[in-house]
C-alpha positions as CSV (number, residue, x, y, z in Angstrom):
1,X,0.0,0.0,0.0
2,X,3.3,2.3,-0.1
3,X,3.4,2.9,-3.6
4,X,-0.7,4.0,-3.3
5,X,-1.0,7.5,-2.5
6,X,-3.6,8.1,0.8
7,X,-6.5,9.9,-1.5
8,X,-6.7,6.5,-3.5
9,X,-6.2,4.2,-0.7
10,X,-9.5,5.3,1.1
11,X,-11.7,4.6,-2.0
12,X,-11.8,0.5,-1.6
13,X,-13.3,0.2,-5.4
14,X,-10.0,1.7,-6.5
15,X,-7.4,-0.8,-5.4
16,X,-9.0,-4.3,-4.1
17,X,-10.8,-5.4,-7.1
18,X,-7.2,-5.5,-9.3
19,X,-7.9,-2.6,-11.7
20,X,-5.5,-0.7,-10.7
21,X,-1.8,-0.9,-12.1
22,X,1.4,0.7,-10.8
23,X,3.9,1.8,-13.9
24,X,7.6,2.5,-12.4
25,X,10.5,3.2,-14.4
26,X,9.0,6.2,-17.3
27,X,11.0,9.1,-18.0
28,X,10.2,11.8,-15.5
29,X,9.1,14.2,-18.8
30,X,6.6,12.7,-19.5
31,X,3.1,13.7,-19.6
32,X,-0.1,12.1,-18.6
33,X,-1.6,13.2,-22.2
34,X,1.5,11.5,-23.8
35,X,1.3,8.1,-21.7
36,X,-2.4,7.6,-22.4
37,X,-1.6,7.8,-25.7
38,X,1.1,5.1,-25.8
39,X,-0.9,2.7,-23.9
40,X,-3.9,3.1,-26.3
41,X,-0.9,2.1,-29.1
42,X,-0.7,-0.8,-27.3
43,X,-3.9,-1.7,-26.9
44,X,-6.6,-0.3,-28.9
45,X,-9.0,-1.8,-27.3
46,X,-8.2,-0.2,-23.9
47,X,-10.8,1.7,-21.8
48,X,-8.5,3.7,-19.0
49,X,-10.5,4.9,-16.2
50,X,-7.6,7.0,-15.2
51,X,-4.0,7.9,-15.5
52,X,-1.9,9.4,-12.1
53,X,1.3,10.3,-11.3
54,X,2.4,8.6,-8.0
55,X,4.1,11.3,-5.9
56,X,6.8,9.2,-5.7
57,X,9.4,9.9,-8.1
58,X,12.9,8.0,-8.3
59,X,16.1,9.5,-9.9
60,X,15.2,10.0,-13.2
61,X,12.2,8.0,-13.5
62,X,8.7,8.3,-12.0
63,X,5.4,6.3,-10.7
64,X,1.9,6.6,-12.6
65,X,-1.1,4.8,-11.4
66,X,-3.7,3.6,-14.1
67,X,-6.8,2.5,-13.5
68,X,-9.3,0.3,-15.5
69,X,-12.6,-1.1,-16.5
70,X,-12.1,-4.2,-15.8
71,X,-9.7,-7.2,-14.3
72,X,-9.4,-8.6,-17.6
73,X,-8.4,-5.5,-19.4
74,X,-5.6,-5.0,-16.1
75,X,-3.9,-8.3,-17.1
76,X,-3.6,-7.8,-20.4
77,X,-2.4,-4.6,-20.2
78,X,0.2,-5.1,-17.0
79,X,1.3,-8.9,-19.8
80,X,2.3,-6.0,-22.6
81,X,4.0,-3.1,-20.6
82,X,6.0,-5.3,-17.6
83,X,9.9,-5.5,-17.7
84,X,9.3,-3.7,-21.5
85,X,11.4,-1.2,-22.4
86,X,10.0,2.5,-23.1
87,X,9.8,3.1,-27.0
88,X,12.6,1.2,-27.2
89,X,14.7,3.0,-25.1
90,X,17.4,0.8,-23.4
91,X,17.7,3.4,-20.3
92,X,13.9,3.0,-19.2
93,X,12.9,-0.2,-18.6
94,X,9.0,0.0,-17.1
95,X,8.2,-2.3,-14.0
96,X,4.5,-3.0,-13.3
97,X,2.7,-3.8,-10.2
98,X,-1.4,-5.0,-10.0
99,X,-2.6,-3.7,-6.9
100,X,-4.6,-6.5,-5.2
């Protein structure tokens, strides 16, 4: 629950049901308007609830929370983006989390 800021932690519907992903290791530049648009790239099909940047931010790299629809939706997504690397960037290798 450390890596869940306290704002989303109080709303139970937000984190227990597994729609909820954490995204470490993006770029600190970029922008919520930018990732959205990558992840729909990846999956057109995507619905996102929500994208959010964690408050945590770690050397060059930062946190973002998405939320989704659905659990089905959060595994396929969290199967394409984990241990992937940015656009191909070799410096930014993106670590995700399903909160549970």
């Amino acid at each position: 629950m450390r890596y869940i800021p306290e704002g989303i932690q109080k709303d139970p519907l937000n984190y227990r049901t597994g729609k909820c992903i954490v995204l470490a290791g993006l770029p600190q530049d970029v922008t919520k308007f930018y990732l959205t648009g990558y992840l729909m790239q990846i999956i057109s099909r995507l619905k996102l609830t929500n994208v959010t940047r964690s408050s945590a931010n770690i050397g060059d790299t930062s946190k973002w929370l998405i939320f989704l629809n659905n659990i089905e939706d959060t595994y396929f997504l969290f199967s394409r983006i984990h241990n992937r690397y940015f656009e191909d960037n070799i410096f930014y290798q993106m670590k995700a989390r399903i909160v549970r």
